[in-house]
Each structure stands twice: as C-alpha cells, then as structure tokens.
MIVONU-799527 format. One record per atom (N, C-alpha, C, O, CB): residue number from 1; chain; residue in one letter; x, z, y. Coordinates in Angstrom, 2 decimals. Glycine has a CB too. Layout:
+-------+-------+------+---------+---------+---------+
: torpa : dolum : romi :      c1 :      c3 :      c2 :
+-------+-------+------+---------+---------+---------+
:   NUM :     A :    A :       X :       Z :       Y :
...
+-------+-------+------+---------+---------+---------+
***
This chain:
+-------+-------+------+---------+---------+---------+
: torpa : dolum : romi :      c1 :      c3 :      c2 :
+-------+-------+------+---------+---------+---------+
:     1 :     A :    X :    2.58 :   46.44 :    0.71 :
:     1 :     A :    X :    3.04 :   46.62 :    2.06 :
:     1 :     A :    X :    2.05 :   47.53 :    2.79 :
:     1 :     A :    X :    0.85 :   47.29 :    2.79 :
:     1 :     A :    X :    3.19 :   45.26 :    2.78 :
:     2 :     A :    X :    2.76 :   48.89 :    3.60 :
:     2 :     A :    X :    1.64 :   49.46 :    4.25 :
:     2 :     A :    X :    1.90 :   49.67 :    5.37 :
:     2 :     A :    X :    2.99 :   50.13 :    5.71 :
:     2 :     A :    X :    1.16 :   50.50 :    3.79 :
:     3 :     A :    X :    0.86 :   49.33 :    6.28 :
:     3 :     A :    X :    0.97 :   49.35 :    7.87 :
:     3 :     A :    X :   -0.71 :   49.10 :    8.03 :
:     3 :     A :    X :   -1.68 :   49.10 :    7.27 :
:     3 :     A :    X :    2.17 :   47.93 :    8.69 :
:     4 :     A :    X :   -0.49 :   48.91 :    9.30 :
:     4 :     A :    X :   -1.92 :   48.34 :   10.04 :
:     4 :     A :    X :   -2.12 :   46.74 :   10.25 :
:     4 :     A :    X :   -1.38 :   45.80 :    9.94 :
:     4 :     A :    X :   -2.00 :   48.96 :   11.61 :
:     5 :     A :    X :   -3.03 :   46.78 :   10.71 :
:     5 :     A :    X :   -3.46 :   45.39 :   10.39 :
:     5 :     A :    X :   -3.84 :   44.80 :   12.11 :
:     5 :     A :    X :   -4.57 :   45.63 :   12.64 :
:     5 :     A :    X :   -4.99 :   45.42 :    9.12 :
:     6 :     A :    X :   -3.65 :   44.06 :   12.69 :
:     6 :     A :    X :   -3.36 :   43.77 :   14.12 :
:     6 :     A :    X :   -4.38 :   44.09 :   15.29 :
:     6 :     A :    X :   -4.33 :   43.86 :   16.50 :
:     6 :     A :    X :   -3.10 :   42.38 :   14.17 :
:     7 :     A :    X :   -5.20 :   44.62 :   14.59 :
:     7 :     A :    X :   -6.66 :   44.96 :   15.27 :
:     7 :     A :    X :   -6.19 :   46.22 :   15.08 :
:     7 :     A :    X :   -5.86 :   46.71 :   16.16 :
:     7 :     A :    X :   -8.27 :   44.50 :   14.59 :
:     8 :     A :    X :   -5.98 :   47.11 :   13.98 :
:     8 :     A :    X :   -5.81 :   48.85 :   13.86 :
:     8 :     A :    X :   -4.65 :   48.76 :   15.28 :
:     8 :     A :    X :   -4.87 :   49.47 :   16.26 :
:     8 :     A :    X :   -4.90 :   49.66 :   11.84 :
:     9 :     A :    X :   -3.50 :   47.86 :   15.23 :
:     9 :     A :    X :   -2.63 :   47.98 :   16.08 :
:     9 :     A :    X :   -2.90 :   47.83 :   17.20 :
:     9 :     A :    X :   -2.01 :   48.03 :   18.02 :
:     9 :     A :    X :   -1.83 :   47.43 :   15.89 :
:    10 :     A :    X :   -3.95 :   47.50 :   17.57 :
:    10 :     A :    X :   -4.38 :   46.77 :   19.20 :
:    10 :     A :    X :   -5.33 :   48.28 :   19.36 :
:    10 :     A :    X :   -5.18 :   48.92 :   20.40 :
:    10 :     A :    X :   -5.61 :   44.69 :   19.25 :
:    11 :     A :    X :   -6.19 :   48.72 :   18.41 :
:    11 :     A :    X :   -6.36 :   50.06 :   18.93 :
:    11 :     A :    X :   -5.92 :   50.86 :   19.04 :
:    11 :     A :    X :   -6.43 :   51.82 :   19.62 :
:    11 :     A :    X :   -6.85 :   50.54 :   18.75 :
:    12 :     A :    X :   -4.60 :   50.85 :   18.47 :
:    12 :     A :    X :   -3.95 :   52.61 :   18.55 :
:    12 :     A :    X :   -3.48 :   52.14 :   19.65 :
:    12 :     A :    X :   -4.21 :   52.67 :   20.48 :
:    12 :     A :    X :   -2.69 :   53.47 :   17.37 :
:    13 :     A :    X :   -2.53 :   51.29 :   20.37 :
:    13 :     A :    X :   -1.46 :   51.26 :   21.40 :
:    13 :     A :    X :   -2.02 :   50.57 :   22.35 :
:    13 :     A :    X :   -1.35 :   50.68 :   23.39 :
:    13 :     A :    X :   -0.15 :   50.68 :   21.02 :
:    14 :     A :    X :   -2.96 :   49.89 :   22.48 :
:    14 :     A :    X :   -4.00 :   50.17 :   23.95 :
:    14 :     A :    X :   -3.88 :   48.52 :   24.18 :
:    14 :     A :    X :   -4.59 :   48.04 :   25.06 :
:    14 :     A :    X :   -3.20 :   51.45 :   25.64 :
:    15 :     A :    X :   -2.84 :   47.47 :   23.27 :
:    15 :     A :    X :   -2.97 :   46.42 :   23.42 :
:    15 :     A :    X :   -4.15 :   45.56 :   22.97 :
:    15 :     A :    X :   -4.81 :   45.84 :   21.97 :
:    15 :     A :    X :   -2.06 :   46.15 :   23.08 :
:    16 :     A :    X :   -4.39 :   44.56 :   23.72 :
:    16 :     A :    X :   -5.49 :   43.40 :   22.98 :
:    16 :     A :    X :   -4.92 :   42.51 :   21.93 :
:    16 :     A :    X :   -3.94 :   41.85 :   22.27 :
:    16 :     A :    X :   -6.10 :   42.29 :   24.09 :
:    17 :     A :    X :   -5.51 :   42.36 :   20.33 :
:    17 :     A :    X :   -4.49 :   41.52 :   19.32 :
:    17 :     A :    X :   -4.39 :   39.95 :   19.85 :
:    17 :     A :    X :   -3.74 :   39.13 :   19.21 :
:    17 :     A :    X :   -5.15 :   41.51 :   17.58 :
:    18 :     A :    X :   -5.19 :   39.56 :   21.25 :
:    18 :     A :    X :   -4.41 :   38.32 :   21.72 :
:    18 :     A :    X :   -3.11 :   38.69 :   22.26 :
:    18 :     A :    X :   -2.23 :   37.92 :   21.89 :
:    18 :     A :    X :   -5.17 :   37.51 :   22.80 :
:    19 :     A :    X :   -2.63 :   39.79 :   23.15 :
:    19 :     A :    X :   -1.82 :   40.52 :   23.38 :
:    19 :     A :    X :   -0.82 :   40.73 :   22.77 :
:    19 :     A :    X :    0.21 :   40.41 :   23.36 :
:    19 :     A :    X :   -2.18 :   41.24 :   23.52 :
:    20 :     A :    X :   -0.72 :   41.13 :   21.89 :
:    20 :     A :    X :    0.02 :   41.45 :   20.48 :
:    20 :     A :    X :    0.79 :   40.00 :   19.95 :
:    20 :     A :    X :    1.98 :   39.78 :   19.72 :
:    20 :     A :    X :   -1.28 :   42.00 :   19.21 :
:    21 :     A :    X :   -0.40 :   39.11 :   19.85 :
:    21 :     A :    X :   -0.05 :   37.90 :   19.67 :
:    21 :     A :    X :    1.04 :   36.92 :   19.99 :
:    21 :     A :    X :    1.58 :   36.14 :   19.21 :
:    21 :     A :    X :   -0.76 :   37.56 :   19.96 :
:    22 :     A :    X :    1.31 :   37.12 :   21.54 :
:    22 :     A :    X :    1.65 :   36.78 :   22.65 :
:    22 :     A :    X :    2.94 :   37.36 :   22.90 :
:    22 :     A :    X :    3.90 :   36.66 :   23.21 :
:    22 :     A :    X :    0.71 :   37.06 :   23.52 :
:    23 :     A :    X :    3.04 :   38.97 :   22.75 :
:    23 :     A :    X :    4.19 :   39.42 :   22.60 :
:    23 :     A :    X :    5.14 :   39.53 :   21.18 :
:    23 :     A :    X :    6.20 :   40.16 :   21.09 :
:    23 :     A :    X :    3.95 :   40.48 :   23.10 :
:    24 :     A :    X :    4.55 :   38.82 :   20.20 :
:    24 :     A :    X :    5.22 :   38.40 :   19.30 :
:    24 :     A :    X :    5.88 :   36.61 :   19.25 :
:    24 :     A :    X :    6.73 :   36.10 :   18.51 :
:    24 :     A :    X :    4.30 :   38.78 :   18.28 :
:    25 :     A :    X :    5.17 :   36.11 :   20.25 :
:    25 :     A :    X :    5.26 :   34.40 :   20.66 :
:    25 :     A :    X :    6.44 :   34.60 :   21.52 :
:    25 :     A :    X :    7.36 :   33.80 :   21.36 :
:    25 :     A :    X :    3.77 :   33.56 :   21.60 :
:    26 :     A :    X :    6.61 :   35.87 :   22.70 :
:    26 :     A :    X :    7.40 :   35.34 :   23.00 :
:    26 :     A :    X :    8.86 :   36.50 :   22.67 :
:    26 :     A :    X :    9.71 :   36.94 :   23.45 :
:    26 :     A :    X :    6.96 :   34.82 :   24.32 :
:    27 :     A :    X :    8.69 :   36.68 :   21.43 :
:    27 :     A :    X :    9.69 :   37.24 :   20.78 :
:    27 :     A :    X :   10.22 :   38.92 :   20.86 :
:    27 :     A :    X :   11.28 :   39.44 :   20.51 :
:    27 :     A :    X :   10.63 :   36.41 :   21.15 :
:    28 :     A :    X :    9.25 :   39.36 :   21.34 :
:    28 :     A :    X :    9.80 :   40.66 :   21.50 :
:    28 :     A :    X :    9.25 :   41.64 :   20.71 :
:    28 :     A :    X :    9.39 :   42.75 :   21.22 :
:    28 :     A :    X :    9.73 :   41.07 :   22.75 :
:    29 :     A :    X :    8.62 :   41.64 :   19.54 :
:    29 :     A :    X :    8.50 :   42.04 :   18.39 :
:    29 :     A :    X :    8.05 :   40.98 :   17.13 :
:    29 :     A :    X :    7.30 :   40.02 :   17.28 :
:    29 :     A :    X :    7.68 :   43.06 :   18.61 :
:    30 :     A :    X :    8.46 :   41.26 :   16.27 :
:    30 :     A :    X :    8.09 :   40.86 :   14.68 :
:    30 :     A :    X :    7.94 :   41.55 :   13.71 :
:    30 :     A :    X :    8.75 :   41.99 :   12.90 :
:    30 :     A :    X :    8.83 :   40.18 :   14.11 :
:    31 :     A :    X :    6.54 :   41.67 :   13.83 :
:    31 :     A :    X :    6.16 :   42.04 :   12.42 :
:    31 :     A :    X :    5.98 :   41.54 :   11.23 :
:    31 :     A :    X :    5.31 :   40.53 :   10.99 :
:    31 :     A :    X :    5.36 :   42.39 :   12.42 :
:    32 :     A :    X :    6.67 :   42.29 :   10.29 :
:    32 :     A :    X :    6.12 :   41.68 :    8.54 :
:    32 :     A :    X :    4.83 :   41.21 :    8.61 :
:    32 :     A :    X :    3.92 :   41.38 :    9.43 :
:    32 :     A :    X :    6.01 :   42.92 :    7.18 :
:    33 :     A :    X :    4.98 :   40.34 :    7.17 :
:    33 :     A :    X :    3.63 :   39.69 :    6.99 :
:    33 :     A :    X :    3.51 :   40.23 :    5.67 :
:    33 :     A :    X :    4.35 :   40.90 :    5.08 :
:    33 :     A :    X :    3.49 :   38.01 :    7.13 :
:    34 :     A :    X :    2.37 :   39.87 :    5.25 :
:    34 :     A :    X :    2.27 :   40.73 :    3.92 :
:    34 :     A :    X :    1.88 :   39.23 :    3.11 :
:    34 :     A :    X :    1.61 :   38.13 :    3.59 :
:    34 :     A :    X :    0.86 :   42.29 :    3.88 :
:    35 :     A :    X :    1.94 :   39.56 :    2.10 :
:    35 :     A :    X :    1.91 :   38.14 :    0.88 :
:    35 :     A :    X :    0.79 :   36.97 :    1.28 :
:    35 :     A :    X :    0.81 :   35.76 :    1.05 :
:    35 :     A :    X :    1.35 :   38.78 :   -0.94 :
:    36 :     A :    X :    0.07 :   37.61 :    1.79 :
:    36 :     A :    X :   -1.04 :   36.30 :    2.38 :
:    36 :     A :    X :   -1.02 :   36.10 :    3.81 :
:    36 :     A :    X :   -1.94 :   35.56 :    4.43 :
:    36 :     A :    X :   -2.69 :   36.59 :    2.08 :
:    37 :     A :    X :    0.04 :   36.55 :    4.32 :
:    37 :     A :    X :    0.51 :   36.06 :    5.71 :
:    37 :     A :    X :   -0.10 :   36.82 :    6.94 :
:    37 :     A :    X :   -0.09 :   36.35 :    8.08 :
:    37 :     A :    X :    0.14 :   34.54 :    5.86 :
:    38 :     A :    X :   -0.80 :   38.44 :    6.48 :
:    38 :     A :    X :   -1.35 :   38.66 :    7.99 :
:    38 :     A :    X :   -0.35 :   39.71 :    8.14 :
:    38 :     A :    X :    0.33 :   40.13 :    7.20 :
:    38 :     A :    X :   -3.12 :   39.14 :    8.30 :
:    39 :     A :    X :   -0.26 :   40.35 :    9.92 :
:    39 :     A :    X :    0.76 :   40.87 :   10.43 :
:    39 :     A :    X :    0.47 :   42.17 :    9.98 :
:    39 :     A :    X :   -0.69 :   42.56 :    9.91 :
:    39 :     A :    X :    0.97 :   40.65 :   11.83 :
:    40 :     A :    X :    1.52 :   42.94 :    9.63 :
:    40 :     A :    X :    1.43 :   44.26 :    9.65 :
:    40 :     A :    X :    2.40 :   44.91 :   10.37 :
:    40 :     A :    X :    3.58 :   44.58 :   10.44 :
:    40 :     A :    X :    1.41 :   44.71 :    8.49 :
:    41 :     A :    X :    1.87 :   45.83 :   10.89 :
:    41 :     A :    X :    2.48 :   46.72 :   11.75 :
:    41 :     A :    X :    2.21 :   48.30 :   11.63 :
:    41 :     A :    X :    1.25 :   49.05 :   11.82 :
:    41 :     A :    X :    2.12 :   46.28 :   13.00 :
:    42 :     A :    X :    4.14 :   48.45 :   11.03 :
:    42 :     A :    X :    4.38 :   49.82 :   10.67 :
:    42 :     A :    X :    4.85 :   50.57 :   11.97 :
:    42 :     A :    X :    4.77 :   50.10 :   13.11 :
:    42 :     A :    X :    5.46 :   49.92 :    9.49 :
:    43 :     A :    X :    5.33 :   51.73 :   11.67 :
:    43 :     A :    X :    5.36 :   52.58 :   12.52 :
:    43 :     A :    X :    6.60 :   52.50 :   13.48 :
:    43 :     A :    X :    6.82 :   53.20 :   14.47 :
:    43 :     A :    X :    5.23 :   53.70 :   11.86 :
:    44 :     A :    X :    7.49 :   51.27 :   12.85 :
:    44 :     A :    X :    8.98 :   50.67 :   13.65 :
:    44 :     A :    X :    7.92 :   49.75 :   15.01 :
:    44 :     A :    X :    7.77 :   49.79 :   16.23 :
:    44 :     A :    X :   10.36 :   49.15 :   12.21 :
:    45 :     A :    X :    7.54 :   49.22 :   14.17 :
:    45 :     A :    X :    6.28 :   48.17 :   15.00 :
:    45 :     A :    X :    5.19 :   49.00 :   16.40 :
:    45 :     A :    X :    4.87 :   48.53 :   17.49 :
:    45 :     A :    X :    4.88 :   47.64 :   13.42 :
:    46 :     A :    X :    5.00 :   49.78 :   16.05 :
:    46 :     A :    X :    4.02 :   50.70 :   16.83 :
:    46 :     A :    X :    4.65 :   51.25 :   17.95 :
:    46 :     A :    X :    4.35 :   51.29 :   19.14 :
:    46 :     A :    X :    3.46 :   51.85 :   16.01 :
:    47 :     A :    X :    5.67 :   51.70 :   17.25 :
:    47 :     A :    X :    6.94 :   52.89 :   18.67 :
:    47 :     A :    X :    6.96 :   51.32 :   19.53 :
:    47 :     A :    X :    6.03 :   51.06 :   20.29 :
:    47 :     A :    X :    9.53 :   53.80 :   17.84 :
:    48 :     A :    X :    7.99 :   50.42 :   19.36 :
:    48 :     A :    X :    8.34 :   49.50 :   19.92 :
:    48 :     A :    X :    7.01 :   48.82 :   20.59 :
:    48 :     A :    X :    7.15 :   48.22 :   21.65 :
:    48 :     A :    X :    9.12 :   48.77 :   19.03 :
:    49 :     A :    X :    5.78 :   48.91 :   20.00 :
:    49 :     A :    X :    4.85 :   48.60 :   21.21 :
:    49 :     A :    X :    4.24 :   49.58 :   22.52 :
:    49 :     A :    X :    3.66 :   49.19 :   23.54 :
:    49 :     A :    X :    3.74 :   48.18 :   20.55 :
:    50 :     A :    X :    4.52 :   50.71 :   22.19 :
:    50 :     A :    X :    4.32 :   51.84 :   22.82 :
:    50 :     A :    X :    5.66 :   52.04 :   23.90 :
:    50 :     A :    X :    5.41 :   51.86 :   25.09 :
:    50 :     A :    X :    4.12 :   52.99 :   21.68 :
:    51 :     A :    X :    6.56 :   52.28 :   23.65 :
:    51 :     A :    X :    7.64 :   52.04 :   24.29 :
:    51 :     A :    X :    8.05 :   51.01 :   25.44 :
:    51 :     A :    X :    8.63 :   51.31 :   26.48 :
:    51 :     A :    X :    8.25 :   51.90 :   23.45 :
:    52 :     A :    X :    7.48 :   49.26 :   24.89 :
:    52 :     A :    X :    7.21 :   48.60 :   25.51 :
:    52 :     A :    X :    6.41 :   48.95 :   27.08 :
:    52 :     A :    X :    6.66 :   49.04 :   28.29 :
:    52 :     A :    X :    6.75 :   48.00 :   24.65 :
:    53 :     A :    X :    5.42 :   49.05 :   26.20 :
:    53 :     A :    X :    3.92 :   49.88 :   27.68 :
:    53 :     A :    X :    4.70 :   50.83 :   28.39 :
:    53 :     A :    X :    4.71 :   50.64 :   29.60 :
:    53 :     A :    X :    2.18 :   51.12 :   26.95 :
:    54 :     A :    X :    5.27 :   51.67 :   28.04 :
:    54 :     A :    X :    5.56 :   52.63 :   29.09 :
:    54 :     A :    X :    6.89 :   52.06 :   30.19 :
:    54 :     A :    X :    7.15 :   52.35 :   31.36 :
:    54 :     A :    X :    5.97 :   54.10 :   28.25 :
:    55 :     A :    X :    7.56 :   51.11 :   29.16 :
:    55 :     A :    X :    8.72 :   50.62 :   29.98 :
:    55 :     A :    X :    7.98 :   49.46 :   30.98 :
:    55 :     A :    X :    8.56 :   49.40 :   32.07 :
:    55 :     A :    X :   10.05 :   49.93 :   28.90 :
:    56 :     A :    X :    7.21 :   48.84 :   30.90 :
:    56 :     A :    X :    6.35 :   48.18 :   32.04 :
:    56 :     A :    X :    5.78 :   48.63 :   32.88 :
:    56 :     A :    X :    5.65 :   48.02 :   33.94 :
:    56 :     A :    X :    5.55 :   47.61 :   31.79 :
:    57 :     A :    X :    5.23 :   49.88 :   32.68 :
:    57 :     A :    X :    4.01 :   50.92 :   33.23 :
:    57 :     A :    X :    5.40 :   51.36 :   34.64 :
:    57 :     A :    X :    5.42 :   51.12 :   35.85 :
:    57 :     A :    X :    3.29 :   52.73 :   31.63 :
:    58 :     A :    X :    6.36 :   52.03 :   33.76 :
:    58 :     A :    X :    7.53 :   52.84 :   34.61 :
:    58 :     A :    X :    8.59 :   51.96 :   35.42 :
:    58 :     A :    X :    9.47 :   52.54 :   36.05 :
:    58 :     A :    X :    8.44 :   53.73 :   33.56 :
:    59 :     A :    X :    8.51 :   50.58 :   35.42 :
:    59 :     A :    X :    9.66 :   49.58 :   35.74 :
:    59 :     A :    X :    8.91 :   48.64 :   36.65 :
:    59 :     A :    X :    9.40 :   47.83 :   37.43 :
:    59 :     A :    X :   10.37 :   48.77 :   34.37 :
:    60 :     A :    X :    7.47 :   48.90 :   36.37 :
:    60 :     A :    X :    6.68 :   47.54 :   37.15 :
:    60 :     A :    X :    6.79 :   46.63 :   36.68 :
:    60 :     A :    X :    6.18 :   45.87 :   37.44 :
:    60 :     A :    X :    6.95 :   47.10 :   38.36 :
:    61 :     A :    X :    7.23 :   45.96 :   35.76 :
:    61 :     A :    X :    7.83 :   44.60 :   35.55 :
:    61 :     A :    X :    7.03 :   44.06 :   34.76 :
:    61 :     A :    X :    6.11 :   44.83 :   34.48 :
:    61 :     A :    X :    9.16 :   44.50 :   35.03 :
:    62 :     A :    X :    6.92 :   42.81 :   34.13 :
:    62 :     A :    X :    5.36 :   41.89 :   33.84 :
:    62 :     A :    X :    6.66 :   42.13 :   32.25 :
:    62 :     A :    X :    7.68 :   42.80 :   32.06 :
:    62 :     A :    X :    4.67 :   39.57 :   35.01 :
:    63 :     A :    X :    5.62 :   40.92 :   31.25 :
:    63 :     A :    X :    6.21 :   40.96 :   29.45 :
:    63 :     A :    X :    7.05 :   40.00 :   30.19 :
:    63 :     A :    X :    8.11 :   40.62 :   30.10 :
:    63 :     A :    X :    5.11 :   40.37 :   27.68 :
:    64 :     A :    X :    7.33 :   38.97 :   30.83 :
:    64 :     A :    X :    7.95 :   37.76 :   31.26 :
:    64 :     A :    X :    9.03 :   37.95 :   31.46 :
:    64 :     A :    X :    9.78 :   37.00 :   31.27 :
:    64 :     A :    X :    7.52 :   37.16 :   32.24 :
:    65 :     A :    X :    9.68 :   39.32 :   31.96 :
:    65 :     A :    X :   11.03 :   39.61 :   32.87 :
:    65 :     A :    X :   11.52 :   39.90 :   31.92 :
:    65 :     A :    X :   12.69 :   39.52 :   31.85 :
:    65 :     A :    X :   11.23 :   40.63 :   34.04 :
:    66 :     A :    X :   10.97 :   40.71 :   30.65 :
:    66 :     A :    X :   11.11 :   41.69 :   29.43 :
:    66 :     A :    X :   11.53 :   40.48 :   28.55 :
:    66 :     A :    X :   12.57 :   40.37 :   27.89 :
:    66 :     A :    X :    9.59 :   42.67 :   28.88 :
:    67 :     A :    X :   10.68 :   39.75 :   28.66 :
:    67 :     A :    X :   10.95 :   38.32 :   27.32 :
:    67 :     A :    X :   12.28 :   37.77 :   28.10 :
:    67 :     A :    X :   13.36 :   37.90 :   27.52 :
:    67 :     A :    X :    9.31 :   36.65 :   27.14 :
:    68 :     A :    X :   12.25 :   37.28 :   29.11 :
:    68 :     A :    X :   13.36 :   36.45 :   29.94 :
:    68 :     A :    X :   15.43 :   37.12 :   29.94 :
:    68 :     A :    X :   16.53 :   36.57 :   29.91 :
:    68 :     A :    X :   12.55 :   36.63 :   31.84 :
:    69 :     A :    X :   14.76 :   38.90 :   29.99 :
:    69 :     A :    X :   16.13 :   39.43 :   29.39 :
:    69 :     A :    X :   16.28 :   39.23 :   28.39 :
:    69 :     A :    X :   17.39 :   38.82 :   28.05 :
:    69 :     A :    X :   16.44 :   40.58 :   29.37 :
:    70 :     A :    X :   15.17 :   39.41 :   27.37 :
:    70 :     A :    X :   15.98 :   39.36 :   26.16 :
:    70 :     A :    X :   16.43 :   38.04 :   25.39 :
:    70 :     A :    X :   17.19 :   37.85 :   24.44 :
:    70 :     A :    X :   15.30 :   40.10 :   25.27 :
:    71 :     A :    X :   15.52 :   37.10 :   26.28 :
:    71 :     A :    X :   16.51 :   35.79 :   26.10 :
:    71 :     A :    X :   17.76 :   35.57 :   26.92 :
:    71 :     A :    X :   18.00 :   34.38 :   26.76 :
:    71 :     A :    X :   15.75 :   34.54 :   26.38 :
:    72 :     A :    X :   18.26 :   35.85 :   27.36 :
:    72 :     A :    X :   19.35 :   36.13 :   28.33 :
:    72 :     A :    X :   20.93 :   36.83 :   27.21 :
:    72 :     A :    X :   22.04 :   36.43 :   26.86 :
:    72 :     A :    X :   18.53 :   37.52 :   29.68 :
:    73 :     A :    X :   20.26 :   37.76 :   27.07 :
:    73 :     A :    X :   20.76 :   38.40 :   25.93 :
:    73 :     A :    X :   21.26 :   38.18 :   24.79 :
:    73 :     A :    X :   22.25 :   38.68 :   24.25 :
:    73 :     A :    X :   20.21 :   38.88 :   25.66 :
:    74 :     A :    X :   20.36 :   37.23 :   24.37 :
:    74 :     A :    X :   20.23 :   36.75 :   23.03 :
:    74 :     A :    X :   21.79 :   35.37 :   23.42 :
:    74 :     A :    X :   22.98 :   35.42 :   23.11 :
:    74 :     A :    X :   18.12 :   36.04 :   22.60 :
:    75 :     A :    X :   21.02 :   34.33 :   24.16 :
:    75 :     A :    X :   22.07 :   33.16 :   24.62 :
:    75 :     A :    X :   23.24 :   33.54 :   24.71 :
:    75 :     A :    X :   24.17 :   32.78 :   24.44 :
:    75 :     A :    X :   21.87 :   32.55 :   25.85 :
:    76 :     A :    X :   23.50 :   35.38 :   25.32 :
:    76 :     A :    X :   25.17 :   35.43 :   25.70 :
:    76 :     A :    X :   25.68 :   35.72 :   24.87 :
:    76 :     A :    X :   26.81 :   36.08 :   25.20 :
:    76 :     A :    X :   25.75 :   36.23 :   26.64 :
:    77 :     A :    X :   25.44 :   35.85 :   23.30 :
:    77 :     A :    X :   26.00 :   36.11 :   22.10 :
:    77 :     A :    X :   25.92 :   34.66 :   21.74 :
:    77 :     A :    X :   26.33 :   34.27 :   20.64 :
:    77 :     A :    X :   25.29 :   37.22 :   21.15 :
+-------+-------+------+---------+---------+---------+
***
C-alpha cells in the first residue's frame, strides 16, 4: 500500500494528525489502513483534505456544520 503516513499527511495539508484524527471520527474522510492498521493517505485522501480547508477557509463554517450536513445527508437516504 502506498501513501503517507498521518504525520507526512498533517504536513503536507497544514492539518494537526490529532486533527486528521478527528476529521476521520467524525466521518468525513477514511482512509485505508495498511495490514498493521496505520492510516494511509493517498492522493484521493489529500485532495479531499485540502479541499476541505479551503471550503472552511471560503464558507466560514467550523468541521461541525461540514460533519452535521453530511450526516443529514447520509439519514435522508
């Protein structure tokens, strides 16, 4: 499996890997695990955290509103 490892990921995209953590807790990304269970994060993984940031940065809006739609979302299916 090749990707980064949750620390490479917390430096490229400006997040903290408690951060990372957190936005995987409350569901708005998942990353593979690799055979001994640590996260990797490929480049599907990276855009979608980057993307994230800018859609907060540009919307104002906290991970909470972001997590709260997409549970919203999720329930109306």
């Amino acid at each position: 499996m090749e990707g980064l490892t949750i620390h490479e990921a917390a430096e490229t995209t400006g997040w903290s890997p408690r951060m990372l953590r957190y936005i995987e807790r409350i569901g708005l990304i998942e990353p593979p695990r690799s055979p001994a269970g640590y996260r990797i994060y490929g480049p599907a993984e990276l855009q979608r955290l980057r993307t994230l940031r800018e859609l907060l940065a540009e919307h104002e809006i906290g991970l909470g509103d972001v997590a709260f739609a997409l549970r919203m979302r999720s329930d109306a299916e």
